[in-house]
N, C-alpha and C positions, 0 to 999 in steps of 0.2 A: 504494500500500500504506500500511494505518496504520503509523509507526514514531515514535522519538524522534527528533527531529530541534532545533535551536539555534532561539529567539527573538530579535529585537532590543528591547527599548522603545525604541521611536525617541527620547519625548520625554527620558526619563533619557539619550540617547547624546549623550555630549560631543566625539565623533568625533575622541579624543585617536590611534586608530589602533592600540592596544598589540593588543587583539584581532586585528587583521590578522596581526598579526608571529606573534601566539599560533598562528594555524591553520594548521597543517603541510601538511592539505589544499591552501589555496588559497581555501579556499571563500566567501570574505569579503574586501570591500574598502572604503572611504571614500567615499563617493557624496552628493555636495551636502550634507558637512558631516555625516552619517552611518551609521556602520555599515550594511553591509548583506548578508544574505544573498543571494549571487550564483546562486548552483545550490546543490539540494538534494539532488543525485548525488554534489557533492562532500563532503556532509558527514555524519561517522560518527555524529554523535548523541552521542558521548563526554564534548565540551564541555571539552576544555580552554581554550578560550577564555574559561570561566567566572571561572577565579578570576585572571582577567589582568585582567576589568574593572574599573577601581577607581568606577564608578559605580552596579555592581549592574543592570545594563541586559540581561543576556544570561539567561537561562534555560533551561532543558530541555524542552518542550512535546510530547506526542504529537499527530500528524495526518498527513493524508493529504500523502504526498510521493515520490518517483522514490524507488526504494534507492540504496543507497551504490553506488557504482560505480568499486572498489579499482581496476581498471585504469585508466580516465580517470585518475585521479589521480596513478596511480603517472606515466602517461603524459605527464602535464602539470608533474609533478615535475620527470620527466627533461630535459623540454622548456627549463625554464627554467633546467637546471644546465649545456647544451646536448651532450646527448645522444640521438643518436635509440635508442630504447627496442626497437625489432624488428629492426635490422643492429646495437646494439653496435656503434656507432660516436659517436666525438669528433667537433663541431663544429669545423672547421680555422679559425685565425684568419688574418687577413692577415700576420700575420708568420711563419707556418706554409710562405706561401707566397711567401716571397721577398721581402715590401712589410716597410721598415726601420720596425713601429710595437712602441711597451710592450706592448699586447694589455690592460694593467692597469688595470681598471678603478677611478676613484676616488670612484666614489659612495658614503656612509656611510649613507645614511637611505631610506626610503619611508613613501608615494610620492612625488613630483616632481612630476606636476601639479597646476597652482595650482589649481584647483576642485575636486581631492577634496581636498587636505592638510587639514588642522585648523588656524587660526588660533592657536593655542596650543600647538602643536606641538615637542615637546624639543627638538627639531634646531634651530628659533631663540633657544635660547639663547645668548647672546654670541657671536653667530653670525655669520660674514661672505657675506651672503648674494649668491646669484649669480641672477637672473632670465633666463631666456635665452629668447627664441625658438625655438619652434620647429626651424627649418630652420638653424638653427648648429651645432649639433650634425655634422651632415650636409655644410654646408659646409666647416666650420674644422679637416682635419687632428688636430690636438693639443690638439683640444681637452678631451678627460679631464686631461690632463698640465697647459695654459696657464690652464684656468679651475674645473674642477670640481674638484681638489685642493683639498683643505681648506676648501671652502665647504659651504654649505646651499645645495640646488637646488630652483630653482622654474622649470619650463618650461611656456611658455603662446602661445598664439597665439588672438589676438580673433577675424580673420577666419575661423579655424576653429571656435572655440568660439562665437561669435557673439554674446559676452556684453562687458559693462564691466565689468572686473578693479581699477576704481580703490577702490571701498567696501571688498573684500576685502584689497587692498592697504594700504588708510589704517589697516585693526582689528590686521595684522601688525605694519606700522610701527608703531602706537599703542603696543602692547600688549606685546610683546618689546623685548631688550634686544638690539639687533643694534649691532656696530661697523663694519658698513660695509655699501653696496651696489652691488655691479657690475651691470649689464645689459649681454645680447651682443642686437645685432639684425642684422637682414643689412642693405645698401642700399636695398632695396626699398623703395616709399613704404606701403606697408599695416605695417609695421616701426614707420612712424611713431607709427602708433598710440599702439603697445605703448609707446613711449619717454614717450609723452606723458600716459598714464597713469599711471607710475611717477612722475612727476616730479610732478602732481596729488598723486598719493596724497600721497608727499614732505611736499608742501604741507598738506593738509589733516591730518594726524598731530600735525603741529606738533612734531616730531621734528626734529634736524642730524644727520642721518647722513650720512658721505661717501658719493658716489656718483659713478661711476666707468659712463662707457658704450662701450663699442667696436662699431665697427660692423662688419662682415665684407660683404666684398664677392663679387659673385657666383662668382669662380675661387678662391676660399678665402683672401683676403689680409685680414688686420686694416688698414683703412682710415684 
């Protein structure tokens, strides 16, 4: 159907992310440095997004697109506050059911992977930044409470992503004003990588930032 629906200019988009935060939808994410329009069902055409951009990069456009489709949305709403939307019911957490955890989440920012974030990004300011692997998260217990409290998160994994994270790491280093960096990796030798390209980047910034690495071992122990 022809409708109004959101534009990006890619090349005016400084992929600072405040547009994400703006679309109550969803409809919109960070992608290789980017704004982008993700689905066209999730978007009212309304544009509040509009005056979030401080680049002038979004605009109003009519053309051919899915319609709005208020329930996905409502539905993916819920999903993410973790509600399921047709039983009206609460997500149980582990402490709901007997397992001694906070349940508290202490992320402040998005998103968290290093290949959408923005390079210039608020969240690194004077920021103590935490780098984490992947699969730490998953093994290490406490970890919301031991590492992501009070940091800036950046989770990334090479072998998955299958990219070199040392250029994007050197423009962060470079370019912000961070007071320190942690990185969690597991034991595993592909961990190595990742370690080896922080310490790279490190290098290549020409920055002294403290840096700070623990490893987590496969049964969930800080090594």
């Amino acid at each position: 159907m022809l409708r109004k629906i959101v534009y990006i200019d890619e090349p005016k988009c400084n992929g600072c992310g405040i547009c994400v935060a703006a679309c109550h939808e969803g409809a919109m994410a960070i992608l290789d440095g980017k704004a982008k329009l993700l689905r066209d069902d999730y978007c009212d055409g309304l544009g509040n997004c509009l005056p979030a951009c401080p680049q002038g990069a979004i605009t109003i456009i009519e053309r051919e697109a899915l319609p709005y489709d208020e329930a996905a949305v409502a539905a993916s709403q819920a999903a993410r506050q973790g509600v399921c939307p047709g039983r009206r019911m609460r997500v149980i957490t582990p402490s709901e059911n007997g397992t001694p955890v906070s349940g508290t989440s202490r992320l402040r920012h998005w998103p968290v992977q290093l290949k959408l974030v923005p390079i210039n990004a608020p969240s690194f300011t004077d920021a103590d930044l935490l780098i984490a692997a992947d699969c730490t998260a998953y093994a290490y217990g406490r970890f919301h409470d031991d590492f992501i409290k009070e940091r800036t998160v950046l989770i990334a994994c090479p072998k998955l992503d299958d990219t070199d994270y040392r250029g994007k790491l050197t423009e962060i280093f470079r370019t912000n004003s961070l007071r320190s960096i942690t990185l969690t990796r597991m034991e595993v030798p592909c961990c190595g990588g990742l370690e080896q390209m922080v310490r790279d980047a490190l290098l290549y910034s020409g920055k002294t930032i403290p840096l700070d690495i623990k490893v987590i071992s496969l049964d969930g122990k800080i090594m």
